[in-house]
C-alpha positions in Angstrom: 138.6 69.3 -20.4 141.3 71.5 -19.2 139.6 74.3 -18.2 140.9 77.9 -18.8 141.4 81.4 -17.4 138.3 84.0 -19.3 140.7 86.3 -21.1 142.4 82.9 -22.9 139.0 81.4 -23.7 137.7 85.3 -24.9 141.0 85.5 -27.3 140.7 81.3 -28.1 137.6 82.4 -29.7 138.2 85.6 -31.1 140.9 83.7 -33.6 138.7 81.1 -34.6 136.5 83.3 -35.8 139.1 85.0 -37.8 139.7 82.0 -39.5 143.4 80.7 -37.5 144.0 77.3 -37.7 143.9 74.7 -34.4 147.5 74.3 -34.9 148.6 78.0 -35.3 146.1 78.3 -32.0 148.6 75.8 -30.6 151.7 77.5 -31.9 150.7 80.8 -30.2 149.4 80.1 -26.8 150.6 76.5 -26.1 147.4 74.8 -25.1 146.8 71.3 -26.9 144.7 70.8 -29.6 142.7 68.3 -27.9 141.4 71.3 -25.4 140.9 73.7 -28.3 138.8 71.1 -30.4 136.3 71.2 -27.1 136.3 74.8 -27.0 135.7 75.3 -30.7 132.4 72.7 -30.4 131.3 74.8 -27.2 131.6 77.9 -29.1 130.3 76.3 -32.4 127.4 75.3 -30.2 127.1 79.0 -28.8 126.6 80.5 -32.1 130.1 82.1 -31.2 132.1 81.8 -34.4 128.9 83.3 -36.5 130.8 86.2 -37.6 127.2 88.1 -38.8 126.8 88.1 -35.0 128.9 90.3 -32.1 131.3 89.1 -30.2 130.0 87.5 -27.0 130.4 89.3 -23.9 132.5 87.7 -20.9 129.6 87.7 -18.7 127.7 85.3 -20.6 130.9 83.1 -21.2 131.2 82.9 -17.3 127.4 82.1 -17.4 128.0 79.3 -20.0 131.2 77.9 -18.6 130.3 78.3 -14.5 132.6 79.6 -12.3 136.1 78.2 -12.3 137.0 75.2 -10.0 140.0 76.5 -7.7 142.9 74.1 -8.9 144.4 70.9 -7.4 147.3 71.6 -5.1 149.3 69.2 -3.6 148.9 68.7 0.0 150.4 70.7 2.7 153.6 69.0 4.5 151.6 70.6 7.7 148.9 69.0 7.1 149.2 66.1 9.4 149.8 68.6 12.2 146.6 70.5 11.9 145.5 70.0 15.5 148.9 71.0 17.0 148.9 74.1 15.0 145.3 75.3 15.6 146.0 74.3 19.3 148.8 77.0 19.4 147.3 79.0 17.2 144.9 79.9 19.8 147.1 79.7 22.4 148.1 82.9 20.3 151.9 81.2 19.5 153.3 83.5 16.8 153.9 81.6 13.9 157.9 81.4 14.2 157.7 79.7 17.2 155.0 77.1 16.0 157.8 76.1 13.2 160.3 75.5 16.1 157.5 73.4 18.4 156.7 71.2 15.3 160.5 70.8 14.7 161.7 70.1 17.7 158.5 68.0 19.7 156.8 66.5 16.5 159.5 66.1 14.1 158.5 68.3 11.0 160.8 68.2 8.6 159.0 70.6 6.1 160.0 74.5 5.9 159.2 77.7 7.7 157.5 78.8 4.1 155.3 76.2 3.7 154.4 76.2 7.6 153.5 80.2 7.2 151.6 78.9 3.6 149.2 76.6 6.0 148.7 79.1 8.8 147.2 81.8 6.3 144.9 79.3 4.9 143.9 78.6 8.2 143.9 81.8 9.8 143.9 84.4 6.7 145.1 87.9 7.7 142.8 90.7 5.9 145.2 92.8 3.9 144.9 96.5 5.7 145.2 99.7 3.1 147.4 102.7 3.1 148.3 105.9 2.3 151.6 107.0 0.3 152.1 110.1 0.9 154.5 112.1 -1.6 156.5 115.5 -0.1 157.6 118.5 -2.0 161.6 118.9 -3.4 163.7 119.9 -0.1 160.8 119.2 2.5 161.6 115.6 4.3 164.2 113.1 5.3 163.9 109.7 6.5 166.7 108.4 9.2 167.4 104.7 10.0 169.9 102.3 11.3 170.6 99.0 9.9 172.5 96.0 11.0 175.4 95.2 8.9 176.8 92.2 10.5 180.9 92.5 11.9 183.1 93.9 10.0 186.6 94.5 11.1 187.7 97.2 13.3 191.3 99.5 11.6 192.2 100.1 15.0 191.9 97.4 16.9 192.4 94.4 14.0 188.8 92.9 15.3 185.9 92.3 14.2 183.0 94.1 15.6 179.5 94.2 15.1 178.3 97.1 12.7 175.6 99.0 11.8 174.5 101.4 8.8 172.9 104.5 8.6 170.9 106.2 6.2 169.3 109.3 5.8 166.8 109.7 2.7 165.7 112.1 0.7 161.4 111.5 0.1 161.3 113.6 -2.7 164.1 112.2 -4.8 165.2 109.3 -3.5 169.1 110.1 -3.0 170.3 109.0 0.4 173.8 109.0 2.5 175.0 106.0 3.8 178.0 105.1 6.6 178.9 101.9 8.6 178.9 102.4 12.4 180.1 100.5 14.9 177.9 102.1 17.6 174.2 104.0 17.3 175.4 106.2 20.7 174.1 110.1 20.3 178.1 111.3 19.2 177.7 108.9 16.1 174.1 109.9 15.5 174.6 113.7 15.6 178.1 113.2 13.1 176.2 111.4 10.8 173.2 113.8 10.6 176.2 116.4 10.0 178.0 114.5 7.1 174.7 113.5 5.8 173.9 117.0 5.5 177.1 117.7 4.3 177.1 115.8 1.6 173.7 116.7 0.1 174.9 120.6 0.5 171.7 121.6 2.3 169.0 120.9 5.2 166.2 119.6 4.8 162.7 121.0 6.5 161.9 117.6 8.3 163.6 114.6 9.5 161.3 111.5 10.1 163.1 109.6 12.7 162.6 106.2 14.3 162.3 106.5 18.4 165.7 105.9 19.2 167.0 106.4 22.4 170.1 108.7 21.2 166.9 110.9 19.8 164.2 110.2 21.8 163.8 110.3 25.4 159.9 109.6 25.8 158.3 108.0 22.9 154.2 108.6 22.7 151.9 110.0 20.3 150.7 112.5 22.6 154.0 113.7 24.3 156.9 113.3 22.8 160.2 114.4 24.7 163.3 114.7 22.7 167.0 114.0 23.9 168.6 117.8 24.9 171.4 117.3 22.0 169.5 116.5 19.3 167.5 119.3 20.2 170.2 121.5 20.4 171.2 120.1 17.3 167.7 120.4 15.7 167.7 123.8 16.8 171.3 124.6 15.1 170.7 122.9 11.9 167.2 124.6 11.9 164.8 121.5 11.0 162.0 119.8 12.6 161.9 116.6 14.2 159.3 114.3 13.6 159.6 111.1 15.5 157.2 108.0 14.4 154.5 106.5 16.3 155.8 103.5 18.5 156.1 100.2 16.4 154.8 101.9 13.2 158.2 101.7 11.2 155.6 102.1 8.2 155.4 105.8 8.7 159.1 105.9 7.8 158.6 103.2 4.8 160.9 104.8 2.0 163.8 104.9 4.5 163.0 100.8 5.7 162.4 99.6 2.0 165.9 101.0 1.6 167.3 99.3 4.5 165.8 95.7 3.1 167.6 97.3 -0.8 171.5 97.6 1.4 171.3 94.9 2.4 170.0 92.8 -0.8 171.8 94.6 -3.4 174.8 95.4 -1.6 175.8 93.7 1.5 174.6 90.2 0.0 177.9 88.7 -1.0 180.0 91.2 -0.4 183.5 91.0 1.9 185.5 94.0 2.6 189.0 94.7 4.3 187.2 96.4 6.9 184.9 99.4 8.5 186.8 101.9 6.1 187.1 100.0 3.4 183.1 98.9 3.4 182.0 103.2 3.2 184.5 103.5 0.6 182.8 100.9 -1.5 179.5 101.7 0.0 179.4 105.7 -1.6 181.0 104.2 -4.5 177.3 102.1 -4.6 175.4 105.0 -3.3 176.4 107.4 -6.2 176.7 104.7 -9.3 174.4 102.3 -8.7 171.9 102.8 -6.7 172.0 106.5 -7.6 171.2 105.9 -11.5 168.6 103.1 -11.8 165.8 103.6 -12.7 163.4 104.0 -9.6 160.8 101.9 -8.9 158.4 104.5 -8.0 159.4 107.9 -9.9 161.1 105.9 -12.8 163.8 108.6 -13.0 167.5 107.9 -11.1 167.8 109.3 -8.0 170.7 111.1 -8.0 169.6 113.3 -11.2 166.6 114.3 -9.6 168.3 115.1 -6.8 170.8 117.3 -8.8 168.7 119.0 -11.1 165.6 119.5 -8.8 166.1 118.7 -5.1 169.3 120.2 -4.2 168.6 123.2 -4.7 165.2 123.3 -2.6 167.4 122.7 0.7 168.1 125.5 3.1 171.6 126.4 3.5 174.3 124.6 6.0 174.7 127.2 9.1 178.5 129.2 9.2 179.3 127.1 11.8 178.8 123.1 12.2 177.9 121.6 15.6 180.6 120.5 17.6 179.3 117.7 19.9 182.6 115.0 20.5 181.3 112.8 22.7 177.8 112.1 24.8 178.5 110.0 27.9 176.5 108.3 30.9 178.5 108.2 34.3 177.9 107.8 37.6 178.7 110.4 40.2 181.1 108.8 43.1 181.0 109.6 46.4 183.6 112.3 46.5 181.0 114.0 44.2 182.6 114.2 40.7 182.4 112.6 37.7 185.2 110.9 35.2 185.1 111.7 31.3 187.8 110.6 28.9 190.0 110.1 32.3 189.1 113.8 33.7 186.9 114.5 37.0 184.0 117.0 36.8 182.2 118.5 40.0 178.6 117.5 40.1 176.0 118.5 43.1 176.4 116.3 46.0 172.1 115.6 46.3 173.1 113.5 42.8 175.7 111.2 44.7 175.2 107.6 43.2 173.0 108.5 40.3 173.9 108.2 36.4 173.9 111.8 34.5 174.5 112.6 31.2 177.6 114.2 30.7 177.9 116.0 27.0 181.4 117.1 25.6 181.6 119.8 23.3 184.7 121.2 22.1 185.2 123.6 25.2 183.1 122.5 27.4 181.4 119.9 29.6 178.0 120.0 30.8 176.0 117.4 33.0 172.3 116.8 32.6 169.5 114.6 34.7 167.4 113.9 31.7 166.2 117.7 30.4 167.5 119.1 33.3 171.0 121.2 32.9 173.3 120.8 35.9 175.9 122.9 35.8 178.5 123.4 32.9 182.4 122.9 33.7 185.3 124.1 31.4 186.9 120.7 29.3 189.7 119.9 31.2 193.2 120.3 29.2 194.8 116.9 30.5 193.8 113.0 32.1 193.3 113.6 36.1 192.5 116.8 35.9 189.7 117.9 38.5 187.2 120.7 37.5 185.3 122.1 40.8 182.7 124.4 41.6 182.8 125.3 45.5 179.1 125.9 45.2 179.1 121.7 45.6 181.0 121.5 48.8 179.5 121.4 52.3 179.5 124.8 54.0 182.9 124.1 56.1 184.2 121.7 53.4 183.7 124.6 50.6 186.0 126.9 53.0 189.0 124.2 53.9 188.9 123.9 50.2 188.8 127.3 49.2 191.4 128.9 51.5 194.3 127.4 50.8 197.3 128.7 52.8 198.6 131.2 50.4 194.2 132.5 49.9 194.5 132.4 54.2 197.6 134.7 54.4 196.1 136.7 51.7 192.5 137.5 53.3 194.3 137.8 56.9 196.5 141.0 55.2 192.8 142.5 54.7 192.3 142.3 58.2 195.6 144.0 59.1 199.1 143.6 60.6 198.5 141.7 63.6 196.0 139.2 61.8 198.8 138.4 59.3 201.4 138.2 61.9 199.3 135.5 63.8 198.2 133.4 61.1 202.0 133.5 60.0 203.0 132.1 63.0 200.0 129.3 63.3 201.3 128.5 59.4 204.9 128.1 59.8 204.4 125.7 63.0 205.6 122.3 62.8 204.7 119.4 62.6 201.3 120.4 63.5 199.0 122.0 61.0 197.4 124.8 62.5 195.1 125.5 58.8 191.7 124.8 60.5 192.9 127.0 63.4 193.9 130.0 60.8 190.1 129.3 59.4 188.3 130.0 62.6 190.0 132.9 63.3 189.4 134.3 59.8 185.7 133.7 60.3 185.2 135.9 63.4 185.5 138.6 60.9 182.3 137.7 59.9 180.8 138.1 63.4 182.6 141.0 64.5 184.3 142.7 61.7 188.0 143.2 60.8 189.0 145.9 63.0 188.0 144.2 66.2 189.5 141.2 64.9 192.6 143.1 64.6 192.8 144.7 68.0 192.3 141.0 69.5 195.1 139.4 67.5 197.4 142.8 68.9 196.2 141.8 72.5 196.9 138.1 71.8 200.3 138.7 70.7 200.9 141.0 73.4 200.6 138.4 75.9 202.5 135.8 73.4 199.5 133.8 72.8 198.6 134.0 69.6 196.0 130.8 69.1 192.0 131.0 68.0 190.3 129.8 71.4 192.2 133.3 73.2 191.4 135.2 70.8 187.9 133.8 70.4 187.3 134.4 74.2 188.9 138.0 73.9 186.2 139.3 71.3 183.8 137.1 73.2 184.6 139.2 76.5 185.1 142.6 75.0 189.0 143.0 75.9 189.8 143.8 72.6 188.4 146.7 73.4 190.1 147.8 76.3 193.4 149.9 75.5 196.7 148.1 76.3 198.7 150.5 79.1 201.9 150.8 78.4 204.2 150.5 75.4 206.2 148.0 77.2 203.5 145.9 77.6 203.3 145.6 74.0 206.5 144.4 73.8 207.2 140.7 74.2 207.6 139.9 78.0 209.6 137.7 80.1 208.4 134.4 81.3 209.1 135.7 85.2 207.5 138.8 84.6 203.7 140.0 85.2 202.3 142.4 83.1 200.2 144.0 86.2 201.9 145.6 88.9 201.9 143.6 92.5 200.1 147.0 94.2 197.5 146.3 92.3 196.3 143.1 93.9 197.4 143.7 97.6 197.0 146.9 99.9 200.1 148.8 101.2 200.1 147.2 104.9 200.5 143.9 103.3 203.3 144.8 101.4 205.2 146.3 103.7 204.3 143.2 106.4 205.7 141.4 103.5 209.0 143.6 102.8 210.1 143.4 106.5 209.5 139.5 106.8 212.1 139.8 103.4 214.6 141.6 105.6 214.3 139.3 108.7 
């Protein structure tokens, strides 16, 4: 006898004893009338169709029938491989690669369903429980990527691969959507921006994934977020609340979504390319998938985002964020770093490291991780060199800084003389005299301007205006010694001495000398 599920036995007798023929039995659930002749003698037998009596319970049909035999299925296509499979199955093989082994050392020819099909029956998987949690209007989003395949690039006439992201709504169900080519931190942050954008409001929470453009350190004790989506976080004025590592379930309404692109929209679908695809894909967003019926609220989304949602969101800020571009580069050895074809001063202890370099609107900055280097102006044009002399070695930092015209400059501070003697080291040629100028200029800081003066005076006055004499005339004193007459601080002859010859020899000598002259 064919035997039958309870609640078809329960209603098989429940007609015959309101009197409905075998055949109108047959009519209405389809079972032969072979099988309801054998029930209507079991339940004959039973007492069952006595209508003076009550109905019999279910319980005491189970008693009376036994329990139900499980049915005869046809045997597994695996079957034959039973030792191979446990064998990796406790290798711990995951079950993917068991359907390749068998394919490609044994020969199956089955498929990957009906190899997953035996491995449960072998190995059954206890179904673990969960929580849905529900949020209040305006309190949570949920933020994802998605692969979308290539699709063709405008610019370039090629196809790419692409990606698309969505940002959800938990309370109503209404989400933003774009194709990507990229999931770098400049995409991320625009599309957080449009997405907000577009719903007219920020949320309270976003419930991200642990993407790198978001999250530096991913743990669920200490979690270290990426400096500009901080910022960002901070600007927009929401919290971020990054999932546990491989838990994509704490973020399920934004992946059942991702699985509901790509089924009900993607799935057969070509497009022109990138631009094309959003144009089609808000189209989808706000006509289709926006009024069905949900699944789970059994309202359209986009009407309870209109009429309730919406206006729970806090407002947009005055000002959006202006991030344009997020960058890793290394620093070379001359100690900068190139953006967008522009050089950018970085401290010389990071020489051959990678920082991030973030470009805002007007300006640069460069970061090690959380830590902010220093933060340059956004140069105006390609080759452009941004410099902070704070990065140069000590001497390097002054050859750099005091340029000729700076040089001429700082030696007018100083006085006349100073000027006149780096004017003349300056206009020499061929040889430049510019590290010369640069060590006189820095015995000012030893022994101030107005001795450095007085010992450029005494260097011209004897026409030798270079840094090693007038380094050893501050180093003897002399420039404090008053020069004796004004014609010796005029230029002198090459023949003449500036110190008379009585000086040096006595008066017999001389005159010794004078008569030898005559003679």
């Amino acid at each position: 006898m064919e035997r039958l599920n309870l609640n078809t036995v329960c209603d098989i007798i429940y007609r015959l004893r309101q009197g409905q023929t075998q055949r109108a039995i047959e009519r209405d659930l389809g079972h032969s009338r072979h099988t309801l002749r054998r029930y209507q003698a079991l339940a004959e037998a039973k007492g069952y169709l006595d209508t003076s009596r009550p109905l019999p319970a279910p319980e005491e049909i189970v008693q009376e029938l036994g329990v139900l035999p499980p049915p005869q299925g046809v045997e597994s296509t695996v079957e034959p491989y039973r030792d191979i499979v446990n064998k990796l199955l406790k290798d711990e093989v995951e079950m993917a690669t068991i359907y390749r082994r068998l394919v490609a050392n044994h020969g199956y020819r089955g498929s990957y369903t009906s190899v997953k099909r035996f491995v449960r029956r072998i190995k059954p998987v206890k179904p673990v429980g969960c929580i849905r949690i529900e949020t209040a209007p305006g309190r949570e989003v949920q933020v994802d990527f998605g692969s979308a395949g290539r699709l063709r690039d405008p610019r370039t006439g090629k196809l790419r691969q692409a990606y698309f992201f969505l940002m959800k709504l938990s309370w109503s169900r209404h989400f933003y959507g774009e194709f990507v080519f990229d999931q770098k931190m400049a995409t991320w942050l625009r599309c957080h921006r449009k997405a907000f954008e577009s719903f007219g409001g920020v949320p309270e929470e976003v419930v991200i994934d642990n993407l790198k453009a978001a999250v530096l350190k991913a743990s669920l004790e200490d979690q270290t977020l990426s400096i500009p989506y901080k910022r960002f976080a901070e600007h927009y004025g929401f919290l971020v609340h990054p999932c546990r590592p491989r838990k994509p379930q704490h973020k399920g309404k934004s992946e059942s979504d991702i699985h509901y692109v790509k089924r009900a929209f993607l799935a057969g679908q070509e497009f022109v390319d990138i631009d094309d695809a959003n144009r089609k894909f808000w189209d989808w967003i706000i006509n289709e998938a926006g009024t069905r019926e949900h699944g789970t609220t059994r309202e359209a989304p986009v009407l309870r985002f209109n009429e309730t949602e919406k206006a729970a969101l806090k407002p947009l800020p005055i000002e959006p964020f202006e991030l344009t571009g997020v960058y890793e580069s290394k620093v070379h050895r001359d100690g900068f770093v190139q953006v967008d074809g522009s050089y950018y001063h970085a401290p010389r202890e990071y020489i051959g490291k990678k920082l991030d370099v973030f470009v805002y609107e007007r300006v640069v900055q460069l970061y090690d991780l959380v830590t902010l280097l220093v933060t340059h102006e956004r140069a105006t044009k390609k080759g452009q060199r941004m410099t902070r002399e704070e990065f140069y070695p000590e001497r390097a930092s002054e050859y750099v800084r005091r340029t000729r015209k700076q040089c001429r400059y700082l030696a007018a501070l100083v006085g006349p003389r100073c000027a006149q003697v780096v004017e003349i080291l300056l206009s020499e040629r061929p040889l430049d005299r510019l590290r010369s100028v640069h060590g006189i200029l820095r015995l000012q800081e030893k022994y101030g301007a107005g001795r450095l003066e007085s010992a450029c005076s005494r260097a011209m006055h004897y026409d030798d205006p270079c840094y090693p004499r007038i380094k050893r005339i501050l180093a003897s004193g002399l420039d404090q010694i008053e020069l004796e007459s004004e014609k010796q601080q005029g230029k002198l002859e090459f023949y003449e001495h500036s110190r008379k010859t009585e000086e040096f020899f006595p008066k017999v000598v001389l005159e010794t000398v004078g008569r030898m002259e005559q003679c």
